[in-house]
C-alpha positions as CSV (number, residue, x, y, z in Angstrom):
1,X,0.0,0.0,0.0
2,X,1.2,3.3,-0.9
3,X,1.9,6.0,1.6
4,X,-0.5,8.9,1.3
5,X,2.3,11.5,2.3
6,X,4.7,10.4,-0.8
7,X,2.6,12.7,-2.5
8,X,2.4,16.6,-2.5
9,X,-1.1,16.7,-3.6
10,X,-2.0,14.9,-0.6
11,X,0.0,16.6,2.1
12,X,-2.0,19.3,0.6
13,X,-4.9,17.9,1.1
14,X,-4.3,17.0,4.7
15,X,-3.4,20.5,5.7
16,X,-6.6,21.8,4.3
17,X,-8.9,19.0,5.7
18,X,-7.1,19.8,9.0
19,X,-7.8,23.3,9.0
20,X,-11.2,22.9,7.7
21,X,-12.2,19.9,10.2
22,X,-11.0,22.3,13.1
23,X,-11.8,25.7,12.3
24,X,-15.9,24.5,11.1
25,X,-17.4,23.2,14.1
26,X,-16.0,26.4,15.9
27,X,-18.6,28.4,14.1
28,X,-20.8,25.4,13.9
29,X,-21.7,25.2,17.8
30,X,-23.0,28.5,17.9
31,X,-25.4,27.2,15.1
32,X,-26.5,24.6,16.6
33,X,-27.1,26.3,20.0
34,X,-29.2,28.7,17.4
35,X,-30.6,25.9,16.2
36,X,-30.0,26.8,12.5
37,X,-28.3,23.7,11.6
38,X,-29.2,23.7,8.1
39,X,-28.2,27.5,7.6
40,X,-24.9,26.9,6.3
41,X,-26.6,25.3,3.3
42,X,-29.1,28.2,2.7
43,X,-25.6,30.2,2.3
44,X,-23.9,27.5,0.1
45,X,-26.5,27.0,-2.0
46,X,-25.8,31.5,-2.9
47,X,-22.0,30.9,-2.7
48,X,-22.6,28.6,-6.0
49,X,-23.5,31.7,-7.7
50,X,-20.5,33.3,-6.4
51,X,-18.5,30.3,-7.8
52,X,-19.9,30.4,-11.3
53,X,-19.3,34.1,-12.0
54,X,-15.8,33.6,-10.7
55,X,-15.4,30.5,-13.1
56,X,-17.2,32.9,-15.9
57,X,-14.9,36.1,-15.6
58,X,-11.8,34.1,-14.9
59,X,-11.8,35.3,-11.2
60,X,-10.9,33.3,-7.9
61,X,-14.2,31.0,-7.5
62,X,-12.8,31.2,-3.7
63,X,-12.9,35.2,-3.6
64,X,-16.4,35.6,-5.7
65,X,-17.7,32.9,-3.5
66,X,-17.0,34.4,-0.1
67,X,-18.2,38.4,-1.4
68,X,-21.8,36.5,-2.7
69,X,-22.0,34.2,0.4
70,X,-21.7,36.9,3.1
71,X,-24.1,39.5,1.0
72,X,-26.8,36.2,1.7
73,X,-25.4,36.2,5.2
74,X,-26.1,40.1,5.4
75,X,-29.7,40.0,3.8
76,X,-30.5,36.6,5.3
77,X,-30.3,39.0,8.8
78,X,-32.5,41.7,7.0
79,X,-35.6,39.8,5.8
80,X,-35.3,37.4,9.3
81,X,-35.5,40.8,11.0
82,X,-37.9,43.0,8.9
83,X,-40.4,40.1,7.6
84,X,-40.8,38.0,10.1
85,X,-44.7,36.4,9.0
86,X,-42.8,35.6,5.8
87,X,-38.9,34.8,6.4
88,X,-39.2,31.3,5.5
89,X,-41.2,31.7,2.4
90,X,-38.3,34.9,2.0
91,X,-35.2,32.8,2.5
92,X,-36.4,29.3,0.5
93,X,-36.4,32.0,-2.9
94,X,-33.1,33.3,-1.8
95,X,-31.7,29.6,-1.4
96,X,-33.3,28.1,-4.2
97,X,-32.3,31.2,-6.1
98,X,-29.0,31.1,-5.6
99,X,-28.1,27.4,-6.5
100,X,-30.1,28.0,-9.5
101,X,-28.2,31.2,-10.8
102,X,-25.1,29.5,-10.2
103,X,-26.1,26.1,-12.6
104,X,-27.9,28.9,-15.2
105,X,-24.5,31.1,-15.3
106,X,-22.2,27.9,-15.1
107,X,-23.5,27.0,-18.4
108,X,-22.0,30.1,-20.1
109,X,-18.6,29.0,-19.3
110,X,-15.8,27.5,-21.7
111,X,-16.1,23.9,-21.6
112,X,-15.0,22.2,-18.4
113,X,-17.0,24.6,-16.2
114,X,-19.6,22.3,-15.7
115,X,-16.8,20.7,-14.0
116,X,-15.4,22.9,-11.9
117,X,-18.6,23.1,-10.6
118,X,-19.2,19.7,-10.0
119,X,-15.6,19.9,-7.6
120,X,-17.4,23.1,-5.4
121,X,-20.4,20.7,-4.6
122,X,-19.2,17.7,-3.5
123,X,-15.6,19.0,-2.5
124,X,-12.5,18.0,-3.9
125,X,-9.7,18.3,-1.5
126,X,-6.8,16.2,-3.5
127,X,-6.7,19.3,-6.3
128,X,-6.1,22.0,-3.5
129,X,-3.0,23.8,-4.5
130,X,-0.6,26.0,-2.2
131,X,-2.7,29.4,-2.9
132,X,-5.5,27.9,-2.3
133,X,-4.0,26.7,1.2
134,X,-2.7,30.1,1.9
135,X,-6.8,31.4,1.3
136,X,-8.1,28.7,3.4
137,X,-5.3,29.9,6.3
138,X,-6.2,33.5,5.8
139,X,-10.0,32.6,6.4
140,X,-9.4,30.4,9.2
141,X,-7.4,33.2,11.0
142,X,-9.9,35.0,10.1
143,X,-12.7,33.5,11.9
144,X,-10.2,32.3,15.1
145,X,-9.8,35.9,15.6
146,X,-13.3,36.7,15.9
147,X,-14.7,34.2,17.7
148,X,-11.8,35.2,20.1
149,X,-13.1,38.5,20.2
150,X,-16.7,38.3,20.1
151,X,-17.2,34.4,21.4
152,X,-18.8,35.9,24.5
153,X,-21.4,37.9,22.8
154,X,-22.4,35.2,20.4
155,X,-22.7,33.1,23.5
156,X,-25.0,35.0,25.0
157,X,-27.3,35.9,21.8
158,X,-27.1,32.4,21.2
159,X,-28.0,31.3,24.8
160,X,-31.1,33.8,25.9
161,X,-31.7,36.1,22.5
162,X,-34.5,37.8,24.6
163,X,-32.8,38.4,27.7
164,X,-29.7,39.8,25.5
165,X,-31.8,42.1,23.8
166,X,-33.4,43.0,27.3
167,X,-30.1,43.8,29.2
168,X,-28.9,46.4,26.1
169,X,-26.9,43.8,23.6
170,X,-26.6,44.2,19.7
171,X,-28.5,41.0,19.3
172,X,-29.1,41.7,14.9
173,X,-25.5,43.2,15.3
174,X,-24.4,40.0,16.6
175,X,-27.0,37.9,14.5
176,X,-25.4,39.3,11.3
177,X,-21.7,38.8,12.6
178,X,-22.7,35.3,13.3
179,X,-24.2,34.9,9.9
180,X,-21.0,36.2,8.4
181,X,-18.7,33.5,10.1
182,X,-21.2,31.1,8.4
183,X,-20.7,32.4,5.0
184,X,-16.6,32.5,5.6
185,X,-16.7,28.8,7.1
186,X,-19.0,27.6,4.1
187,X,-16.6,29.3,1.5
188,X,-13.3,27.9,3.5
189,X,-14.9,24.4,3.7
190,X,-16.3,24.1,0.2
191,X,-13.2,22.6,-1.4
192,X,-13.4,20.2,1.3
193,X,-16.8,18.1,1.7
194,X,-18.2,20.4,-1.0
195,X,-21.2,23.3,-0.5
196,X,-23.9,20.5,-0.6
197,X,-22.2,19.1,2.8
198,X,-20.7,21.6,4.3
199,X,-23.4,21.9,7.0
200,X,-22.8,18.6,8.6
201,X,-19.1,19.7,8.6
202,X,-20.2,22.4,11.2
203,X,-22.8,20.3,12.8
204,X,-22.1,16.8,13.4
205,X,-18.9,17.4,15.5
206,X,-20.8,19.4,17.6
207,X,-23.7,17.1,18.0
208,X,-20.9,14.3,19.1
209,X,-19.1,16.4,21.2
210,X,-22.6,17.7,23.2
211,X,-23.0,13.8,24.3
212,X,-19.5,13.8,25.9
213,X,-19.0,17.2,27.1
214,X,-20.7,18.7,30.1
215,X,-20.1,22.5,29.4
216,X,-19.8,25.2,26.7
217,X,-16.7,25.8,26.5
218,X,-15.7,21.9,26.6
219,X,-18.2,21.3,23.4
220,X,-16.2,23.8,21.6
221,X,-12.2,22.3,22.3
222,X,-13.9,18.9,21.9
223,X,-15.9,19.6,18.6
224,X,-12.6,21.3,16.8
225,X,-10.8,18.2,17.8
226,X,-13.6,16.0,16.5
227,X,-14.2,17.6,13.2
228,X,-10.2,17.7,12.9
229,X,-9.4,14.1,13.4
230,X,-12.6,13.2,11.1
231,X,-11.6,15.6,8.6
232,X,-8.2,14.0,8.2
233,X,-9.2,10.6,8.4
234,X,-11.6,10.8,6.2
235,X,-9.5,12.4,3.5
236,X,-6.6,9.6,4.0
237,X,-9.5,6.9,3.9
238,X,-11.0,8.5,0.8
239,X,-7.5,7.9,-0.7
240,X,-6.9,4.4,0.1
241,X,-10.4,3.0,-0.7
242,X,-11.0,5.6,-3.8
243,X,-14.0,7.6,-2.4
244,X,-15.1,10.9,-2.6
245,X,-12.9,12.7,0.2
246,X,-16.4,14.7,1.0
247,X,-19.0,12.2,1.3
248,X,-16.0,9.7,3.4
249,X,-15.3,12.5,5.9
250,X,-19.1,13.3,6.3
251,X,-20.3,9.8,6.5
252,X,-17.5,8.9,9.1
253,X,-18.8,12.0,11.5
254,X,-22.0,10.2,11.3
255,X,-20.9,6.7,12.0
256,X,-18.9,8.1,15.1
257,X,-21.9,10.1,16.1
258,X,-24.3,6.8,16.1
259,X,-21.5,5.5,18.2
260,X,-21.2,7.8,20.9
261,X,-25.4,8.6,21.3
262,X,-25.2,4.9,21.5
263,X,-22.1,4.4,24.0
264,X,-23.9,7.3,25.9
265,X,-27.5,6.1,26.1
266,X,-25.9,2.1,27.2
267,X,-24.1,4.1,30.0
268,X,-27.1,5.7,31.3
269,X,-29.0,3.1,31.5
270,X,-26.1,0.9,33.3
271,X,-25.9,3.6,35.6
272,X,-29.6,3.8,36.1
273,X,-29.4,0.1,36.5
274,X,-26.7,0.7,39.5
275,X,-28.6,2.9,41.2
276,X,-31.6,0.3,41.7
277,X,-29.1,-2.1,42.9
278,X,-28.0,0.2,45.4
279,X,-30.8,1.2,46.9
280,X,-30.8,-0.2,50.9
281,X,-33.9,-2.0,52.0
282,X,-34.2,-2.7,56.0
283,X,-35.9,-5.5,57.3
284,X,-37.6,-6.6,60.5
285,X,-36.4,-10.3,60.3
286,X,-33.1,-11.7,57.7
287,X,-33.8,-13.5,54.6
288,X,-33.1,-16.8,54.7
289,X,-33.7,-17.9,58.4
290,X,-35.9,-20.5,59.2
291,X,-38.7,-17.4,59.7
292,X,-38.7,-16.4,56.2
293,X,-41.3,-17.0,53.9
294,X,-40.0,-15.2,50.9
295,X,-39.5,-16.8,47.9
296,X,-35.5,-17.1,47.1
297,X,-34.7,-16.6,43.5
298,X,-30.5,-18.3,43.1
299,X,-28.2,-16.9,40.6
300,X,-24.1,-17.8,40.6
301,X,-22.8,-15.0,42.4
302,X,-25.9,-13.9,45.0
303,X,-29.3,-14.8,46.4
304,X,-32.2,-12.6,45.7
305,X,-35.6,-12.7,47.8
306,X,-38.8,-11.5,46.4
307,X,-40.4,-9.2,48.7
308,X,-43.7,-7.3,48.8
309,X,-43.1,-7.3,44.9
310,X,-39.6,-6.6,44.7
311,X,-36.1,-8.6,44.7
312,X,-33.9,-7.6,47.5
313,X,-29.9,-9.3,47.8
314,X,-28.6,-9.4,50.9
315,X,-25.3,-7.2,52.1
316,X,-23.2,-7.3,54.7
317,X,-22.4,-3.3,56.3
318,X,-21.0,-1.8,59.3
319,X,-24.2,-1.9,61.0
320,X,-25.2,-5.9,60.1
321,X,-27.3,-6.6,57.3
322,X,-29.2,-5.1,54.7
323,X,-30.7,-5.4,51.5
324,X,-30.1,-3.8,48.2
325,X,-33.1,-3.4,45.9
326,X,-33.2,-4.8,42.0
């Protein structure tokens, strides 16, 4: 078997799967606490429009991408603030909109636009060259440095938008800034798992690191480690097995998603199961003494009596005997 890094065009495509897979789920948990999970699909589907006039004028894809995603971002804000009756009705013609200018003006292209296309869709992380590295650095900066400065506000718009609002906060202000880091994650992650998947890019570390975290600030170190590892792994699987590098990474967060809501509902219910076991029960008389009437149920490490009902073992304390209820 060949080794992946023998080859510049994957080390290339490590690096960016790497900052991609730790830079998304960043903005992605403030989503999700919004619960807009699908919004970073509303803005890729109006980045493709920004990809087809770059591929029509000659112009960075990346560049015309990011200026069309971010007007969405700022106008998505506007008609969710002004128009409130009819936002969704609003924003499903703005979506639907924009993917379809982007296939329209695609087809006036030169030949092999179609594509290009094709590659901002579903992603295609192996032809990432070195400038298009040094974009996706500049972006992910970018957004590091914001959330740096403003995570605590988007925090607490995110948490309680009413109560921000009430105690003086810039919740559209906010709202809009948050939309922004959307649109810059979308356009940063689009070479990657491609515009049609970038949402569960953001969202699906998240959701796996919310069943092992128990605060904030944990979900957000253990998502951008999540999304990093999966993002990498699923780009070196992709090679080896010859699979899109998009659809492996995405369908590998969802497999280790299943895994964890899984590991995390058996725990609960061993735990629960614990806690009934070690519940004391007092008694006026001991099981098992020529008094007893109950019924003894044997198993081949304890004794259990059925009592009023219930299944009692006994165990030996401090203070003599008692009984744990199953």
């Amino acid at each position: 078997m060949l080794d992946l890094l023998d080859y510049d065009f994957m080390r290339r495509a490590l690096v960016a799967a790497l900052l991609v897979g730790a830079v998304a789920p960043l903005v992605g948990v403030f989503v999700v606490q919004r619960r807009l999970a699908l919004v970073g699909d509303g803005v890729g589907h109006v980045a493709l429009t920004g990809v087809a006039v770059g591929l029509l004028t000659g112009n960075s894809p990346v560049w015309a991408a990011l200026v069309a995603a971010v007007a969405a971002a700022v106008l998505l804000e506007v008609i969710r603030a002004v128009a409130r009756t009819g936002a969704d009705l609003a924003l499903a013609m703005l979506f639907y909109g924009g993917i379809a200018g982007g296939v329209v003006l695609v087809s006036f292209t030169p030949n092999g636009g179609a594509a290009n296309l094709v590659a901002y869709l579903f992603g295609s992380v192996t032809t990432t060259t070195w400038s298009d590295l040094a974009v996706f650095a500049v972006l992910a900066l970018v957004i590091v440095a914001v959330l740096a400065v403003a995570g605590r506000l988007l925090f607490a718009v995110s948490e309680d938008e009413e109560f921000a609002r009430a105690i003086g906060l810039p919740v559209q202000l906010v709202n809009t800034l948050l939309l922004i880091l959307v649109a810059t994650t979308v356009v940063l992650s689009m070479r990657v798992v491609g515009l049609l998947l970038i949402s569960a890019l953001m969202v699906v570390p998240v959701a796996t690191a919310r069943q092992v975290s128990r605060s904030f600030a944990a979900t957000v170190a253990t998502a951008s480690v999540i999304g990093a590892a999966l993002a990498v792994a699923g780009t070196g699987t992709s090679y080896y097995i010859d699979t899109p590098p998009g659809g492996t990474i995405v369908v590998l967060a969802v497999l280790v998603f299943l895994i964890t809501a899984a590991g995390r509902a058996g725990a609960r219910r061993l735990s629960a199961m614990r806690r009934r076991h070690t519940h004391p029960v007092t008694h006026d008389h001991r099981h098992g003494g020529p008094d007893c009437e109950h019924p003894a149920v044997h198993h081949a490490d304890h004794v259990d009596y059925v009592h009023d009902g219930h299944r009692h073992a006994p165990r030996l304390t401090r203070s003599g005997v008692d009984y744990d209820e199953h």
